[in-house]
C-alpha positions, 0 to 999 in steps of 0.5 A: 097194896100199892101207894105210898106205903114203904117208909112211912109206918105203914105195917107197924099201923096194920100191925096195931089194927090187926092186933086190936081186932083180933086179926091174925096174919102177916103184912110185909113189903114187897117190890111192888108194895105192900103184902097183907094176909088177913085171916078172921071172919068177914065183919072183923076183916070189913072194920080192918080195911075201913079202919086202915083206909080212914086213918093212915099214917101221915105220909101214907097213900094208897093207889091201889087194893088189890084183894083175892080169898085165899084159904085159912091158915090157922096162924094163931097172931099177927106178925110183920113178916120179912121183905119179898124181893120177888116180882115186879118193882112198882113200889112208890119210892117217897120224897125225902120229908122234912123234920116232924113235930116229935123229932124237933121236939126231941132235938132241943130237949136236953134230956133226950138221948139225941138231944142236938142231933143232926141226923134224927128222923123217924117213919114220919120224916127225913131221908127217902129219896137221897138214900134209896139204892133199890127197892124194896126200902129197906136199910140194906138197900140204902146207903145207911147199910154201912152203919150199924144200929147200937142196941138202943136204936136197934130197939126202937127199930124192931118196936112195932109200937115205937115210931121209928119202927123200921125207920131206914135212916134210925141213928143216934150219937152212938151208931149214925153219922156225924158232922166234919168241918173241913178247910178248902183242902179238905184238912179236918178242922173239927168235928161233932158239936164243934164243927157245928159252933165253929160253922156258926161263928164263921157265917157270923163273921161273913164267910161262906160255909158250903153245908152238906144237906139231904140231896147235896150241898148248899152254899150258905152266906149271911143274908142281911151281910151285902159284902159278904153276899156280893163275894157269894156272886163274885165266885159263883159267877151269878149276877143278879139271879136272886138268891134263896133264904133260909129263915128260922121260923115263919114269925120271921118270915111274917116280919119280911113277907107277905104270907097267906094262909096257903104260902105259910102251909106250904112253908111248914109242910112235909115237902117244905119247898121254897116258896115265892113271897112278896116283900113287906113294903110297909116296913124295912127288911134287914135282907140285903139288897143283893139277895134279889136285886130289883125283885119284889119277891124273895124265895124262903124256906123253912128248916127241913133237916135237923141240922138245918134246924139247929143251924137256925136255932143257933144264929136266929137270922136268915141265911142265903141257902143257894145250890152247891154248884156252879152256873149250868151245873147239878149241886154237888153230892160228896166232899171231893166233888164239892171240895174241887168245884166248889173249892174256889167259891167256900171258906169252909165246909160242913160236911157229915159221912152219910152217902147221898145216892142222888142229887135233889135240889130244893124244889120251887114253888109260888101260889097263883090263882089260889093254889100252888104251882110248882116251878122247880120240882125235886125235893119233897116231890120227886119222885112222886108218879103223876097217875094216868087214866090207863096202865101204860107200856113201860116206857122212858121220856129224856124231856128237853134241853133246858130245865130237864127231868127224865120220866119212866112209865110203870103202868098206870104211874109216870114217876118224874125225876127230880129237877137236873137243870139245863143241859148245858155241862158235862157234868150236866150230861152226867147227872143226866144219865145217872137219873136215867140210870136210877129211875129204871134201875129202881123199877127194873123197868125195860122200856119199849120206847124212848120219847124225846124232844123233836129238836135234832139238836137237843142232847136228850134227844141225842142221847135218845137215838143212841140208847138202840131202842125205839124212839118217839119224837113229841113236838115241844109245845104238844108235850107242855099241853098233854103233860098239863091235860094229864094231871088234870086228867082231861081228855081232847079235844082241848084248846091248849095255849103253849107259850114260852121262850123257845120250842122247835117247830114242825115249819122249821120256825121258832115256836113259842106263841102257839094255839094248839087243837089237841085230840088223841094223839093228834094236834093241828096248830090253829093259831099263833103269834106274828112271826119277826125274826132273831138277829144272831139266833140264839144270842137274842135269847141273853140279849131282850135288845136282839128280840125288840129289833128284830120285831120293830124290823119285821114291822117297818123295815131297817129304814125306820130304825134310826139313831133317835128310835127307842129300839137303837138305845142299847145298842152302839152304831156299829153293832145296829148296822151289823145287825140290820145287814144280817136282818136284810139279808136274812142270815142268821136271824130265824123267824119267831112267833115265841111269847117269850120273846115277844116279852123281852121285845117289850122288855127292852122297848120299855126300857126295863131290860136290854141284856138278860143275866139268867133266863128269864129275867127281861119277862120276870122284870117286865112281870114285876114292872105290872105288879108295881102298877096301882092306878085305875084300869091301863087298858088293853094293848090291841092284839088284833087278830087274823085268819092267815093260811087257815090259822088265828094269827095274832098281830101284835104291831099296834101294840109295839107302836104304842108302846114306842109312842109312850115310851118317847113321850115318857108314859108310865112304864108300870102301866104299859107293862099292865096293858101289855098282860092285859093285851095277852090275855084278850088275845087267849080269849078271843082265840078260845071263843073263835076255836069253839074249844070249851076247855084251855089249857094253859101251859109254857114257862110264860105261865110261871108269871102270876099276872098272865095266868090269873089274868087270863083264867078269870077272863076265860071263866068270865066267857064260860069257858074252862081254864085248865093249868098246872099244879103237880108238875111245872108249866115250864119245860120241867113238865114235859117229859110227862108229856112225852110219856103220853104221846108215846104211850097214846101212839104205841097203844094206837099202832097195837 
């Protein structure tokens, strides 16, 4: 039996079935899942499967039943038998989970043994994934094998009745780890219950604690203090990125944010990410206005562990929770790693002595066209398989550049790591090869292949060409269609829409703004955006400004753009005139047909950015501009669009002189960011009608904005067509190694 039923109660629940109805025999984990020998007559065996079918634990899953007669043994009960390592490792490794009900419960009970405990759990919640070293999941496996049980917890984990039966993490005061308070030397300041007392005065006062979790450190401020959030952004380097917060329970999320039924689901759910709320305009927030500069959203989370929850329960405000790291780099995962990257940033650390095996970031998510979409996913999700229509060949994907994660294949599943990020550092590099490492190590996988990103450039796919094995290269935005095609489990043809910031394409141009045809392995580009080019290449990435004079340039020319023009605003003289040069002449300045740069093109043209802090900001805030407008219809920008060399071409210079127009004659600005999306969006639908595709995929970072996908699914339905997006993995490029798993996979199987 396959699935998800290692660490989740699932053999005591077999145990008591078998027991109930007289079975007798034996279930055991194995590497490839779990064992069940059932010996009784076949109307008992019948009522045995159906009952563990109907009321599994509440973590657990079941992929796969394989069943085969086997002949009787006699046994005269029904045991739990001890662990199989032998065969194959295809046993799914779970999430780490957050805190349940019962063990919350038993936390602020003053008569329970493990009263204030921060490190309680059970088979229904806590540690997985952060402390697996290899399967089978067991305590010797993980890295809670250095503390031994005391004779209580030792009860309760041999208890087929109790629910921390077989529970990996089972500790107590007695035998389990234990908090530390450490200055910025690492000098032990106190310990236990006082460590924990001391933690909360000093966040009280304003200081920044950096706080151990279950996947690595946070770093943690008073989100109501702006002094003491602005200090967080001085040392950390992050300017106006917002910050995530931790809230103590959803009556306090309510009173800052709007919460739908599903947002406040997900708040409370086992995977307990950080969802992406709007603000309550009908009432001040004592949030500081430095949390999220500008933003009219804010990332929450709930408490997942316990310490999280007894923090919260102590100070009852909301706390910044942001990643222990610095800019392009993983969190940190132990004390001397913290104590020297994280030295200059936090007054003090809170730290406790249960070994983390990897990173895991909190995981991202927003609700969109009435579901949840995953923008980052890590924690709670990873390192759960996406299941493929067909068993695949053992294979290894390295993903992309920014946002990576790394996915393996063992046969029908593709297990996708957790969130490492951009790939940027040498830490980053590090990180990356360790999730490389643990993935394969976990499943004992030997892959027949590498697929990695087409960019000669990337590091991924450097380090692709220097593993000695085969190697598959996937074009960028056929990856982002085939990963969304195959958790929607669609099959070609498909129209996919593959927008986002940057992709290499297979003309030597930037991709971004494309229509793909996909079938199979196959694809042929049938459409895109007009291309206009860089100046300075990469730097129009950070800087909006680069992107609008590079586009307002391919439409007129250097001659139009004098001092007077909205396009020159940003920039001094001389910098427009060194710019202009290099666009003349073509150095330096690639040509383009990304949406995500035609997004900050307007961007800067409306004067809502001109130079970025972190990826994505001039899109995100020409996002939020539409999301302020509250007037009748603004229309559609024109995107008209042309056959040019057997491609849907769409022109997007009508718009841009528009919005020049208004911009000089002070229109709203709410409004032509809204006529902006809306011009997108016909844009996708005229594009599906003339490709004769019933079925669109869409898919990109520049799906992560909320008014364009929505916008853009409820115009395809309105035409009878069928939008397809993403919900188990992101839109953006942390998706795409899933992609690359199915092409590889689809052109290994076709050579075969």
């Amino acid at each position: 039996m396959e699935g998800a039923v290692q660490g989740v109660g699932f053999r005591p629940f077999v145990y008591r079935v078998a027991r109930d109805l007289g079975i007798t025999g034996s279930v055991s984990n194995s590497p490839r899942g779990v064992l069940i020998e059932a010996e009784a007559e076949s109307r008992r065996l019948a009522s045995f499967r159906a009952i563990i079918e109907k009321e599994l634990p509440p973590l657990a899953s079941i992929d796969t039943w394989h069943e085969t007669d086997i002949p009787p043994r006699g046994d005269d009960a029904f045991v739990i038998g001890p662990s199989g390592r032998e065969g194959g490792r295809t046993a799914l490794v779970l999430p780490d989970a957050a805190t349940c009900p019962e063990c919350i419960a038993e936390l602020f009970d003053p008569r329970n043994r493990r009263y204030l405990y921060p490190f309680t759990n059970c088979t229904n919640c806590g540690p997985r994934f952060t402390i697996i070293e290899r399967l089978p999941y067991d305590r010797r496996n993980t890295t809670m094998k250095s503390f031994g049980l005391c004779p209580e917890c030792r009860a309760e984990y041999e208890d087929p009745a109790n629910r921390r039966f077989h529970a990996q993490p089972n500790a107590c005061f007695a035998c389990g780890p234990g908090l530390a308070l450490l200055d910025r030397a690492g000098r032990h300041i106190a310990e236990g219950a006082e460590a924990l007392g001391r933690t909360a005065d000093s966040l009280r006062r304003g200081e920044i604690i950096s706080v151990k979790g279950l996947g690595g450190f946070h770093l943690m401020v008073d989100g109501r203090d702006d002094g003491a959030v602005n200090r967080l952004r001085r040392r950390k380097s992050r300017e106006e990125k917002p910050f995530a917060l931790l809230y103590p329970s959803i009556d306090a999320v309510r009173c800052d944010c709007i919460v739908s039924s599903l947002e406040e689901r997900l708040l409370e759910s086992v995977e307990a990410p950080i969802v992406l709320l709007e603000k309550r305009g009908d009432r001040g927030t004592p949030v500081a206005s430095s949390v999220a500069p500008g933003n009219p959203f804010l990332g929450i989370m709930l408490p997942a562990n316990p310490l999280h929850h007894i923090l919260m329960r102590e100070l009852g405000f909301p706390l910044v929770a942001t990643s222990g790291n610095l800019s392009n780099e993983p969190i940190a995962i132990d004390d001397g790693d913290a104590l020297e990257r994280l030295g200059p940033i936090a007054d003090l650390f809170l730290t406790h002595n249960r070994p983390i095996a990897r990173h895991v970031d909190d995981s991202i998510v927003r609700v969109m066209a009435g579901r949840e979409a995953i923008l980052r996913r890590s924690r709670g999700y990873a390192p759960l398989p996406v299941l493929l229509e067909k068993e695949s060949i053992p294979l290894l994907a390295v993903g992309g550049h920014m946002k990576n994660t790394v996915a393996t294949a063992v046969g029908r599943s593709v297990f996708i790591s957790q969130h490492i990020g951009d790939l940027e550092t040498a830490e980053a590099h590090r990180a990356f090869e360790r999730a490389v490492e643990h993935l394969e190590g976990l499943h004992d996988l030997k892959p027949r292949a590498v697929a990695c990103d087409l960019h000669p450039n990337y590091l991924s796919t450097r380090c692709a060409r220097a593993s000695g094995r085969p190697v598959i290269a996937v074009q960028h935005h056929l990856a982002h269609v085939l990963a969304c095609m195959a958790e929607n489990h669609v099959d070609g043809p498909v129209l996919g829409v593959a927008w986002d910031g940057t992709g290499y394409g297979a003309d030597g141009t930037v991709w971004g703004g494309e229509f793909l045809r996909v079938d199979g392995v196959s694809f042929r580009r049938i459409g895109r955006f007009r291309h206009f080019p860089l100046p300075g290449g990469e730097k129009a990435v950070r800087e909006p400004r680069r992107s609008a004079l590079g586009a307002i340039f391919a439409m007129n020319g250097g001659g139009a753009i004098t001092a007077g023009h909205p396009v020159a605003e940003p920039f001094k003289d001389e910098e427009i005139r060194i710019l202009l040069r290099s666009l003349e002449r073509g150095l330096n300045a690639p040509l383009t047909s990304s949406a995500g740069r035609l997004f900050d093109a307007v961007s800067s043209l409306l004067g809502v950015r001109h130079i970025s802090s972190y990826e994505g900001q001039a899109a995100m805030e020409l996002e939020f501009a539409a999301h302020r407008f509250r007037g009748d219809d603004p229309g559609a920008l024109p995107m008209p669009i042309a056959v040019e060399e057997d491609e849907f071409v769409v022109h997007w210079e009508e718009a841009l002189r528009l919005i020049v127009d208004a911009r000089r004659n002070g229109d709203d600005i709410d409004r032509l960011a809204t006529a902006f999306h809306e011009g997108l969006v016909s844009a996708i639908v005229e594009v599906a009608l003339r490709s004769g595709e019933k079925r669109v995929i869409l898919t990109g970072g520049c799906f992560q904005n909320r008014i364009l996908l929505e916008g853009a699914i409820s115009a395809l339905r309105r035409e009878n067509l069928e939008p397809y997006w993403h919900r188990l993995i992101p839109p953006n490029d942390g998706g795409i190694a899933l992609g690359q798993i199915v092409f590889a996979g689809k052109r290994l199987n076709a050579k075969e």
